[in-house]
N, C-alpha and C positions, 0 to 999 in steps of 0.2 A: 494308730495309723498315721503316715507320717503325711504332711500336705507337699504335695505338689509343689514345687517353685517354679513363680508366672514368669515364663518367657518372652521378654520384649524383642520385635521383631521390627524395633525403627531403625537399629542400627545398621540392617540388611536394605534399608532404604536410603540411607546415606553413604556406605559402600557402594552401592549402586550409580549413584547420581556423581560420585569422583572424579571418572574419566568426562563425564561432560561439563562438569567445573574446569577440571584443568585443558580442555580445549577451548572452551571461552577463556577463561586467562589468557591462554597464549596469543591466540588466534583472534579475540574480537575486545577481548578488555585491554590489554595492552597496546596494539596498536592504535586503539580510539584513544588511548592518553596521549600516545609516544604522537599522532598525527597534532592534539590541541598544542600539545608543547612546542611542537617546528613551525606551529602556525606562528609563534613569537621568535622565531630566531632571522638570521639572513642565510638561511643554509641553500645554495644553489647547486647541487650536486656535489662532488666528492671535495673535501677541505674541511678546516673546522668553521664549527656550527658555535656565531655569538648569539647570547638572547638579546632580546629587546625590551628588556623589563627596566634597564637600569638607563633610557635613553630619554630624550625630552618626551617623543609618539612611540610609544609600545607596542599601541595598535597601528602604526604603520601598514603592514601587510595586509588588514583588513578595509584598511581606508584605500588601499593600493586597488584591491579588488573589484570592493563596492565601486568604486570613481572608473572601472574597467569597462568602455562599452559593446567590447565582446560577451563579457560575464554576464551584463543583463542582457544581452541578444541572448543565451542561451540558456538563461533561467526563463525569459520568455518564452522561446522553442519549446521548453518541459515543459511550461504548466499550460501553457496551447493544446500540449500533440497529448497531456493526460486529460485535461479536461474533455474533449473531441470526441476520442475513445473511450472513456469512462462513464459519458451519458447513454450513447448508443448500447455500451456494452451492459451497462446495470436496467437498462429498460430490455433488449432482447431479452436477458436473462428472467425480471420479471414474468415475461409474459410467455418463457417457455414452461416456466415453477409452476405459473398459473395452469398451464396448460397441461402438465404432466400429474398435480396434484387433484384437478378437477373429481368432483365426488362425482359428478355428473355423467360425463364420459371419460368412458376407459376407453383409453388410448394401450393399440396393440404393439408388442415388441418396444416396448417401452426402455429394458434395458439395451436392448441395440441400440436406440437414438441417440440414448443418455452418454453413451461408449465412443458413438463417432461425433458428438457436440462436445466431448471432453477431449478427444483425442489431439486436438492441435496443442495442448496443455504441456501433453507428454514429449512433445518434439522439441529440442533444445535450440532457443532463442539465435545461436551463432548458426545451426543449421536452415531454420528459417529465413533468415537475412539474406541468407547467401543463395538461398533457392529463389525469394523473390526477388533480387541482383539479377539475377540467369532469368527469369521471367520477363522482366522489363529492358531486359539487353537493348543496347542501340550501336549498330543497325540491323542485326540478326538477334533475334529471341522470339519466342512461345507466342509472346504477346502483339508483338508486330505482327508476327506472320497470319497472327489469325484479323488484325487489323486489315493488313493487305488484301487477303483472300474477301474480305465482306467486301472490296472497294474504297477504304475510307482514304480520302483524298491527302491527308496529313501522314499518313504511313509514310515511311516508316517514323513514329513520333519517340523523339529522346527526353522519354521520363525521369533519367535520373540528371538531366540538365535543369528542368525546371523546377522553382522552387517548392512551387507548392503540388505539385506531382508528387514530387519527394516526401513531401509531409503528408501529405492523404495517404503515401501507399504505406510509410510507417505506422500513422495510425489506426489505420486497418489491419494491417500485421498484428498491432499490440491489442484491437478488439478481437479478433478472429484468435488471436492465442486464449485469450481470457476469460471470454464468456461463459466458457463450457466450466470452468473450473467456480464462476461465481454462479451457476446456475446450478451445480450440484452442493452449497453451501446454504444457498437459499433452499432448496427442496430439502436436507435435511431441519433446515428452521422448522418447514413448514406440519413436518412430520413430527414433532416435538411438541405443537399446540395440539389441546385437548379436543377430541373428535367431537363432545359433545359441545364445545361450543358453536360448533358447523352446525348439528343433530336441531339444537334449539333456532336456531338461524332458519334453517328449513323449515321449520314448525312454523314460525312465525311470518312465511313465504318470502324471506329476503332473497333477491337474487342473483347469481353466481357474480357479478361485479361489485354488487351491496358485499357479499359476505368476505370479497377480497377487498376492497376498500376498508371496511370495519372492523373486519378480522384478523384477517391474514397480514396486512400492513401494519396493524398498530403493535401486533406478537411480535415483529420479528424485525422491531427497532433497535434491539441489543448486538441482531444478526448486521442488518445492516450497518450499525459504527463499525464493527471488526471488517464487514467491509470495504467501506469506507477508507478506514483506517490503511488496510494492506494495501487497496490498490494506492492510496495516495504515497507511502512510504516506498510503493515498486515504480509509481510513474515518476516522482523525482529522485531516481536512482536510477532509470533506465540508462540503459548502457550499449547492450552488446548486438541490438536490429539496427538501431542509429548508426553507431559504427561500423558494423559490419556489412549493412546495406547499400550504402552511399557515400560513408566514410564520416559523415557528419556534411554533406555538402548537399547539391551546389551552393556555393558565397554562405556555407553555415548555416543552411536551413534546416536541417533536421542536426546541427549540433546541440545537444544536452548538455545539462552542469554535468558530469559525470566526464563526457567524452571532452570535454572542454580542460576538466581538472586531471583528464589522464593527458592529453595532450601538452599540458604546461609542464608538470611533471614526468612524462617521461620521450616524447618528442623532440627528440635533440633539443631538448630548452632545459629542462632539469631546474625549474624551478618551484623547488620541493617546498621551501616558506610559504610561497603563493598560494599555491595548489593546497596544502595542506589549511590555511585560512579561508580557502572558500569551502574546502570540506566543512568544515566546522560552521560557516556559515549558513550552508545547506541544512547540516544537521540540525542548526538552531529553527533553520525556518519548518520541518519536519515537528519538530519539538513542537510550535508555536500553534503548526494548522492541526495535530493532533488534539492539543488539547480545547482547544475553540471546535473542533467536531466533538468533543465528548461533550462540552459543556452543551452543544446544538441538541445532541442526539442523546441525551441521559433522558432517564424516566422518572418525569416532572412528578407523576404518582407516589414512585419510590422514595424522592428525595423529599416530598412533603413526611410521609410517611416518617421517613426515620428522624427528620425533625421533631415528629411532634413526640414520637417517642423519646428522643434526647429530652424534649421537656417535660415529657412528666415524669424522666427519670430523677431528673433536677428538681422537678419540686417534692419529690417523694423524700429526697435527701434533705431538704429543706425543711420539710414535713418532721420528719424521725430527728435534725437537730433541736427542731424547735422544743420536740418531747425530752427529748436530752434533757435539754434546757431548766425545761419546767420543774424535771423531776430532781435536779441538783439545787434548785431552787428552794421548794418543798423541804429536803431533805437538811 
C-alpha cells in the first residue's frame, strides 16, 4: 500500500500574503525611505536634489526645524488637542464597557446603542470637518441661529475666529469620532476574561466597582497599550478635521505637525528637505512615546516570569555542563 505524500500548505500562505507585501513596498516602505533620504538633501521643489552628508552640518535641516517656532507651536497644538480628547474619550468609553458588560444588569437593545456610539467612526473625517465648518458658520449657521432663538446676547458669536473655540470644537470632533470605536475594543477585552473570575468575585460579595477595579482593569492592560498605542500614533498624525475645519487657523490654533509639514511642502513653498525632516522627526518622537507606553504598560508578572524562566534555563545548562564535565574527567 503505497503512503500518502504530506501536503504542505504554507506555501498557499505566502502566495497569499504577496500582493500585500508588494503594496507596502511600494506604497509605505518606500516612500518612508525616499522621505528620510530628502530630509538630508536641499531639494526645494523641481531642480536637482544635493545631499548634505558631505557638508560641515548634515543635520542642517533638522536643526532648521527644531530652532522653527511655528514647528513647536504645532507640535504643541497635537499633543494639547490629543491629550484633551484622549482622557475624556478613554474614560466615556470605560464607563460605557462597564456598563454594557454589567453581569448585573441587562441592559435592553444593547446592539442598537453599540451601532449609533460606533456610528460617528464610520463617517469620513474630511466629511465631518466640513459639516462642523457649516455648523459653526459665522454669521449664518445651525449653531448661531439656535443661539439667537434662546436670546444669547453674544449671537451671532464667530467660533472659527477664536482660538480656543477652534480647538474645543476639533477636539470634540476627534472624541465624538472615536469613542465609539474604543468602546467596542474594550468590550471585546472584556468578553475574553474568564467568566468565572466574575462567578468567584460574587461568591466572595465583591462589588460591581471592586470586580471592575480588580478585574476588569488589571485583564485588559495588554487592551489598553494597543489602545494607547493607536490613538497616540492617530493623534500625532492628525490631519484632515484640522485642516479641513478651520484650515489650521485662527493665528494657527488648531495647526498640527501634519498640516504644518503639508503646508511647507506643498503650499506654494515647496519645501520638500524641510518638511520631509520634520516627518522624520515626528516619526522619531512616535518611535520614542511608543516604546516608553510599552515599557509603562507591559506585564510586570509576565516579565518576572519569563526571567526567572530564562534562569533556570541557564542554570540547567550549567547544570548538564558541569556533568559533561565530570564525566570527561572520570573517563
Amino acid at each position: 500500500m503505497k503512503r500518502r505524500k504530506a501536503h504542505s500548505y504554507a506555501k498557499y500562505g505566502y502566495i497569499f500574503s504577496i500582493p500585500f507585501i508588494v503594496v507596502f513596498l511600494i506604497f509605505t516602505f518606500y516612500p518612508t525611505i525616499y522621505t528620510a533620504l530628502l530630509g538630508f538633501t536641499d531639494s526645494a521643489g523641481l531642480g536637482n536634489i544635493n545631499f548634505n552628508f558631505l557638508t560641515e552640518d548634515p543635520l542642517q535641516n533638522y536643526r532648521a526645524v527644531l530652532n522653527n517656532q511655528s514647528f513647536r507651536g504645532a507640535l504643541w497644538n497635537t499633543i494639547l488637542i490629543w491629550i484633551l480628547n484622549f482622557i475624556p474619550q478613554i474614560t466615556l468609553a470605560l464607563l460605557l464597557t462597564a456598563w454594557f458588560t454589567s453581569r448585573r444588569t441587562k441592559i435592553r437593545g444593547q446592539g442598537f446603542f453599540k451601532v449609533v456610539f460606533y456610528m460617528p467612526n464610520i463617517i469620513t473625517a474630511a466629511s465631518v470637518a466640513i459639516l462642523f465648518s457649516a455648523l459653526f458658520g459665522h454669521p449664518i449657521g445651525p449653531i448661531n441661529s439656535l443661539l439667537q432663538s434662546i436670546g444669547y446676547e453674544n449671537a451671532p458669536y464667530n467660533f472659527l475666529n477664536n482660538q480656543w473655540a477652534s480647538r474645543l470644537i476639533v477636539i470634540f470632533i476627534q472624541f465624538w469620532m472615536w469613542y465609539g470605536y474604543t468602546m467596542i475594543i474594550l468590550i471585546a477585552g472584556v468578553l475574553g476574561i474568564s467568566p468565572e473570575l466574575y462567578e468567584a468575585a460574587e461568591i466572595d460579595g465583591a462589588t460591581s466597582v471592586q470586580q471592575f477595579f480588580r478585574i476588569t482593569i488589571p485583564n485588559l492592560k495588554m487592551v489598553l497599550l494597543f489602545i494607547c498605542v493607536t490613538s497616540l500614533i492617530g493623534g500625532l498624525n492628525m490631519f484632515d478635521i484640522p485642516r479641513l475645519f478651520n484650515w489650521g487657523g485662527p493665528n494657527s490654533a488648531t495647526t498640527t505637525v501634519s498640516v504644518f509639514i503639508f503646508n511647507w511642502a506643498f503650499q506654494n513653498r515647496y519645501l520638500y528637505a524641510l518638511a520631509s525632516a520634520a516627518s522624520m522627526i515626528v516619526f522619531a518622537l512616535i518611535a520614542v512615546a511608543v516604546a516608553v507606553l510599552f515599557i509603562l504598560l507591559r506585564d510586570k508578572d509576565e516579565v518576572r516570569e519569563r526571567k526567572e524562566r530564562k534562569r533556570l534555563e541557564k542554570h540547567k545548562k550549567e547544570m548538564w555542563k558541569a556533568e559533561q564535565n565530570k564525566e570527561v574527567k572520570s573517563a
